[in-house]
BABA-155634 format. One record per residue: x, y, z of N, C-alpha, C in turn. Coordinates in Angstrom, 2 decimals. Layout:
       nc1       nc2       nc3      cac1      cac2      cac3       cc1       cc2       cc3
         X         Y         Z         X         Y         Z         X         Y         Z
...
END
This chain:
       nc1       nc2       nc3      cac1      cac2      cac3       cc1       cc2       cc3
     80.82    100.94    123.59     82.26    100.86    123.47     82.76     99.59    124.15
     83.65     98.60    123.93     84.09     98.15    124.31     85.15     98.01    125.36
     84.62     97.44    126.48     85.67     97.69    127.95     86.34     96.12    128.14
     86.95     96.37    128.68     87.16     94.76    129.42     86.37     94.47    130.96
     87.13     93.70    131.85     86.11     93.20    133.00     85.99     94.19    133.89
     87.52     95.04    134.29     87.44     96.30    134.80     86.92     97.63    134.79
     85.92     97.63    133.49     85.32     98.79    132.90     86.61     99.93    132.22
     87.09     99.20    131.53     88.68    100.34    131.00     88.00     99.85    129.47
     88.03    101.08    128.99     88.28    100.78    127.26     89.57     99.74    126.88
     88.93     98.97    125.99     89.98     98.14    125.75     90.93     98.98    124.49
     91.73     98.23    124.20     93.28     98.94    123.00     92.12     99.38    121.37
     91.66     98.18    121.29     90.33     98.33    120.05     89.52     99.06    120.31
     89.13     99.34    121.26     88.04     99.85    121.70     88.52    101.45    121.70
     89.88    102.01    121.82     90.37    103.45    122.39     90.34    103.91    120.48
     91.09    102.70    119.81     91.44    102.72    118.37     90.04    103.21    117.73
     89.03    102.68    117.75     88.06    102.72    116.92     87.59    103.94    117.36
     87.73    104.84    118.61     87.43    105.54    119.09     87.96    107.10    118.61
     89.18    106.67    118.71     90.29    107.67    117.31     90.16    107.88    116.08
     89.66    106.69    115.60     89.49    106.63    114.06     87.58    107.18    113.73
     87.23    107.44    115.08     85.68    107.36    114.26     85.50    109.26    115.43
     86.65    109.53    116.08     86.71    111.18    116.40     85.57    112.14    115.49
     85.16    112.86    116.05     84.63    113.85    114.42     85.98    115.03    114.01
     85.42    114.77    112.91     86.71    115.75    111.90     86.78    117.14    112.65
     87.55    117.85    112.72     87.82    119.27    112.89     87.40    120.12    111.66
     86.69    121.38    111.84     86.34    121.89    110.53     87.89    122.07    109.89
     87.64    122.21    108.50     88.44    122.30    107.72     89.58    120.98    107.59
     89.72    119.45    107.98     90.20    118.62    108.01     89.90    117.51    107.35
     90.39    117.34    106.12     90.26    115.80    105.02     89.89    114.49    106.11
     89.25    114.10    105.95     89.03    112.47    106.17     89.96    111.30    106.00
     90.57    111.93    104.70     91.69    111.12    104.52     92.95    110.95    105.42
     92.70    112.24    106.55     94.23    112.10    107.59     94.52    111.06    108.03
     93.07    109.89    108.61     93.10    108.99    109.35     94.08    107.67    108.48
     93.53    107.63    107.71     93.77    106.98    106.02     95.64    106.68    105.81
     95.38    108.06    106.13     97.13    108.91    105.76     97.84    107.93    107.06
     97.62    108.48    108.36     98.18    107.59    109.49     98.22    106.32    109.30
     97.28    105.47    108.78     97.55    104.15    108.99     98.46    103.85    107.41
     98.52    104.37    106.31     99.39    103.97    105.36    100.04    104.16    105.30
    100.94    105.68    106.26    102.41    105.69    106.87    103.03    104.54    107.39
    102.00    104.61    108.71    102.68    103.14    109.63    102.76    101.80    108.78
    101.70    101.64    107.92    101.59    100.13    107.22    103.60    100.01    106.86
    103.72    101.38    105.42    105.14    101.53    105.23    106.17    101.15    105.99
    105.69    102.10    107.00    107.18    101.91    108.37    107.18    100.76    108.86
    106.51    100.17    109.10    105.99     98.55    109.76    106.70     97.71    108.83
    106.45     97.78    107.82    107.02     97.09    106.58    108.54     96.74    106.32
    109.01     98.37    106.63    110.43     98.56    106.25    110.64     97.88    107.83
    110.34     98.15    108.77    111.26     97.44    110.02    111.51     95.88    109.76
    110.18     95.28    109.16    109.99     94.44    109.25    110.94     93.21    108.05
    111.22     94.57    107.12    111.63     93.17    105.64    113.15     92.78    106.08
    114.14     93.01    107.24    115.14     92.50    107.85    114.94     91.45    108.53
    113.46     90.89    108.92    112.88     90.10    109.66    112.84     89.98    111.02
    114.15     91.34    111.47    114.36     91.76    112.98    113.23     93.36    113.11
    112.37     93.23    114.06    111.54     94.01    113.92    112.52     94.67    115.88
    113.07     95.25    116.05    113.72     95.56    116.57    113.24     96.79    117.90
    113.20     97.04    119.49    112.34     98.24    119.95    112.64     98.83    119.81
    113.72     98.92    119.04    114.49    100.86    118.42    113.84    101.49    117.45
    113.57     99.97    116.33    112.74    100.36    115.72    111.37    101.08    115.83
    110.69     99.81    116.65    109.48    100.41    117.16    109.43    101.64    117.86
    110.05    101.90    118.77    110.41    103.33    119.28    110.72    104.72    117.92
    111.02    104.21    117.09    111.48    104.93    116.03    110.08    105.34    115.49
    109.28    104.39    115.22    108.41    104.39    114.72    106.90    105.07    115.50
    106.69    104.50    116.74    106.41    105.45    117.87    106.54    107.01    117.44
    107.73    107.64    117.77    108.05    109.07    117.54    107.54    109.71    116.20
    107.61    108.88    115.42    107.53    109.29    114.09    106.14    109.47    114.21
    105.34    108.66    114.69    103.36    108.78    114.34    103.24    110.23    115.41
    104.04    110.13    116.62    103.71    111.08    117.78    104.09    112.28    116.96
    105.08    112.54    116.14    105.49    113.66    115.59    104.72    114.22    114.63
    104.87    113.21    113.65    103.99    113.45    112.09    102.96    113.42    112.36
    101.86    113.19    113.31    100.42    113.17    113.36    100.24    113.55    115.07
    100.76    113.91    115.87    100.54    114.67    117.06     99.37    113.26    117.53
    100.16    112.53    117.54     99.75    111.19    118.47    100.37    111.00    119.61
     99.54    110.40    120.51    100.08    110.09    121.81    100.87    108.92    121.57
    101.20    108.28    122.65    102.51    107.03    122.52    101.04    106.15    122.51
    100.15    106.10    123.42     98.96    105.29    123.16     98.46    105.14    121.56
     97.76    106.26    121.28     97.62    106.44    120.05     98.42    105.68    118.97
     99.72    105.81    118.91    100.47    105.51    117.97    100.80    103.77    118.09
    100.55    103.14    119.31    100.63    101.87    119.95     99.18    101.49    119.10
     98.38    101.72    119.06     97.49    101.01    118.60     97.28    101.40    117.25
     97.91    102.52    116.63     97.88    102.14    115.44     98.95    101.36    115.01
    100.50    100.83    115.43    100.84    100.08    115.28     99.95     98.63    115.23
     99.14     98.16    115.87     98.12     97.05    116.34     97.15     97.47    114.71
     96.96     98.38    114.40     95.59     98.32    113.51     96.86     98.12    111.90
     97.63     98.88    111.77     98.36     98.77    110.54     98.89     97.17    110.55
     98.92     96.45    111.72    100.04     95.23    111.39     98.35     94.21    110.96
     97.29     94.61    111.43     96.48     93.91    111.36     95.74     93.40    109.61
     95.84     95.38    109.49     95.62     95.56    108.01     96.71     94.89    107.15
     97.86     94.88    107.16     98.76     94.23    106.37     98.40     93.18    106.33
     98.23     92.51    107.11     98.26     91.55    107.39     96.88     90.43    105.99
     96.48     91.48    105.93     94.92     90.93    105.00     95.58     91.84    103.67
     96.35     92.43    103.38     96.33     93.07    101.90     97.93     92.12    101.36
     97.84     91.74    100.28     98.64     91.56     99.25     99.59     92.41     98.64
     99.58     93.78     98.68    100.41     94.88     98.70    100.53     95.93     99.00
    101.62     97.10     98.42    101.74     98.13     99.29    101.24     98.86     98.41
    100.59     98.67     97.38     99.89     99.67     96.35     98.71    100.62     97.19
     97.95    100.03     97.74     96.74    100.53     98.68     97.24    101.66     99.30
     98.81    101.26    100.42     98.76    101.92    101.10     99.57    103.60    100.23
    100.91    102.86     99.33    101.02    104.15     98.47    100.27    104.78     97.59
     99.08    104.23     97.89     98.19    105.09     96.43     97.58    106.35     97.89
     97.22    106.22     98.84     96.55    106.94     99.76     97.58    108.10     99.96
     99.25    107.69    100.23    100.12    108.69    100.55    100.05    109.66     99.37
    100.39    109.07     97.74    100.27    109.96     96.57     99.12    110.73     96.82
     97.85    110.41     96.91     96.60    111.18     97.04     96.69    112.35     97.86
     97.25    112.42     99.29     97.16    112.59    100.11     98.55    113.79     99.97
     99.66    113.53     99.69    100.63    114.10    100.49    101.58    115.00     99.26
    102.36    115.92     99.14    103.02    116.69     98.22    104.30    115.92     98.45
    104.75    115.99     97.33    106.23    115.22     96.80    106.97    115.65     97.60
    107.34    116.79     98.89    108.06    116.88     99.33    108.06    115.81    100.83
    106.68    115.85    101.12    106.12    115.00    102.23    106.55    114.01    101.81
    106.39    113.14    100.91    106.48    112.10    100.24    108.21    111.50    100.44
    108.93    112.59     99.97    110.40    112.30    100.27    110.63    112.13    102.04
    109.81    112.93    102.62    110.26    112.71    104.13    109.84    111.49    104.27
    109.08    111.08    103.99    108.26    109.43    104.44    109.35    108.93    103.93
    110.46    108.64    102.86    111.17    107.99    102.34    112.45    108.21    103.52
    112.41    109.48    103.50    113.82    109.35    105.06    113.33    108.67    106.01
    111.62    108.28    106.41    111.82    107.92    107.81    112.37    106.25    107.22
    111.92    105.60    106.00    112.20    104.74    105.95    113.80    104.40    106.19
    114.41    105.05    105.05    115.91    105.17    105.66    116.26    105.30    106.82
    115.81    106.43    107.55    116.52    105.82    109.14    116.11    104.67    109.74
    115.38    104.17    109.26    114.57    102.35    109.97    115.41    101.96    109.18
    116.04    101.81    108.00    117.01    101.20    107.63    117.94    100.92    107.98
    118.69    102.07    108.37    120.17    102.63    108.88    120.46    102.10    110.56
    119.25    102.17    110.76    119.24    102.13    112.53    120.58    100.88    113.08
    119.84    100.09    112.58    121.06     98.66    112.55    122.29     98.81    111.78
    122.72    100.30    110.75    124.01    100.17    110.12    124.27     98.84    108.87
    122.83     98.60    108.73    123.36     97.49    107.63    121.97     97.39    106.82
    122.11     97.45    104.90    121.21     97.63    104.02    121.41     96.12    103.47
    120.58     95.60    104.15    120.18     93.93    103.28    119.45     94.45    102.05
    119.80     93.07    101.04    119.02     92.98     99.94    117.47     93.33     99.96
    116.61     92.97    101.34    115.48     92.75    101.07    115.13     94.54    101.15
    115.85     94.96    102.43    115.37     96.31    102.37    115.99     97.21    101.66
    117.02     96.77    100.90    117.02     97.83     99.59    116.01     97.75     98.33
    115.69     96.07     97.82    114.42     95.88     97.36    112.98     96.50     97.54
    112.86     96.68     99.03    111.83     97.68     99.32    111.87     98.77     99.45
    112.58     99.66     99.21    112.56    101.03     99.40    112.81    101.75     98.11
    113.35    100.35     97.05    113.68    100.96     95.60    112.39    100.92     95.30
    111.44     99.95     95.90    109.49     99.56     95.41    109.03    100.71     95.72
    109.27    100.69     96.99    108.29    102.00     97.79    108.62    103.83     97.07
    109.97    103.76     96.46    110.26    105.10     95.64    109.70    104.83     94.79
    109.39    103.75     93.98    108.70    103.92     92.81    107.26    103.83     92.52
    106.66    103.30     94.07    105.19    103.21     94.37    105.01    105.19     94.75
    105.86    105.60     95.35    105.51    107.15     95.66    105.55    107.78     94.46
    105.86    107.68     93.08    106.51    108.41     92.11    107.90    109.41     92.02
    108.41    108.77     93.32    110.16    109.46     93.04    110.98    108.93     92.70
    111.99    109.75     91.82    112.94    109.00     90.96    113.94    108.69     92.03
    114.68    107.98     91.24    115.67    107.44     91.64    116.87    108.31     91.93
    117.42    109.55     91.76    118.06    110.75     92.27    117.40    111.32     93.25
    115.89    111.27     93.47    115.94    111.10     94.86    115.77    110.57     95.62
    115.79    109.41     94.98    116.25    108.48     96.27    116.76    108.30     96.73
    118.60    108.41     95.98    119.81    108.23     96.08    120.17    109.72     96.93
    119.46    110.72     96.59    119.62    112.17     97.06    118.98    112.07     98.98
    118.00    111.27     99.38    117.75    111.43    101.09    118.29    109.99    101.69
    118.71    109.28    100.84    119.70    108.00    101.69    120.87    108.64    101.79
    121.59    109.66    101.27    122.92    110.13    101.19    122.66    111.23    102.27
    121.37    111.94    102.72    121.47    112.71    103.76    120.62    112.31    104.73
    120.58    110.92    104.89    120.09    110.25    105.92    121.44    109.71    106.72
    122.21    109.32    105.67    123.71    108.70    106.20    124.29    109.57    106.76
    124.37    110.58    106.34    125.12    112.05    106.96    124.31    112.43    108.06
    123.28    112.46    108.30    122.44    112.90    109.51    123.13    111.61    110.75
    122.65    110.74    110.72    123.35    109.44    111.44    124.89    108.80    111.50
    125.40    109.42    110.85    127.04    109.58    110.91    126.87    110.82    112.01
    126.24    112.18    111.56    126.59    113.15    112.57    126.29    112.76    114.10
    124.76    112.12    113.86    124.81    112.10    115.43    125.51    110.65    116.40
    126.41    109.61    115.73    127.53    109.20    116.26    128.66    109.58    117.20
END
């Protein structure tokens, strides 16, 4: 395993350590898969405002700690492994083909609210991130009523808690 000079697992070193866990009986392989093509998404959407913001990241944080019972560590370095992976792929097909595989259309719509609230967070829908989230509904296979159907109760959720 990889340590640094102090003998501490390094951030790569804890990561690869997570990702190569043994499965729990009865648990797809694909979960791991699933985690990093969430975050790739969420990473994405913070990111196409070009203000990658710590509310965001904090947003995004909670969301891996929640949706996948990750630690704040945990979810810190998969932030580090998803920005890495983007970083080498050309699109978001990869990562929405894993969520379709992976997740029921209703899951699918929640991943679309977390995007919306990374949207909303700042109170303002630029071109680029309405461009991406009209991609990303149509990379998940949801129509466009519902799309229009969890941005309208994403707004209402974040109006309420104002």
């Amino acid at each position: 395993m990889a340590q640094n000079n102090n003998g501490e697992q390094s951030p790569l070193g804890r990561l690869k350590r997570f990702f190569t866990r043994p499965q729990q009986p009865g648990t797809e392989p694909q979960v791991d898969r699933l985690h990093l093509a969430t975050c790739v998404i969420l990473l994405e959407t913070a990111r196409a405002d070009q203000e990658f913001s710590p509310a965001e990241k904090q947003h995004i944080i909670a969301v891996l700690r929640d949706r996948f019972g990750l630690s704040n560590e945990e979810a810190e370095d998969l932030i580090g492994l998803a920005t890495a992976h983007r970083s080498e792929s050309a699109d978001l097909w990869h990562y929405t083909h894993e969520i379709n595989k992976s997740c029921s259309r209703e899951e699918k719509v929640e991943i679309l609210a977390e995007v919306w609230r990374i949207i909303y967070m700042d109170k303002i829908l630029n071109r680029h991130e309405d461009y991406l989230v009209h991609k990303l509904a149509k990379l998940l296979n949801l129509d466009h009523p519902e799309l229009i159907d969890v941005k309208m109760r994403v707004r209402r959720e974040m109006m309420e808690q104002e």
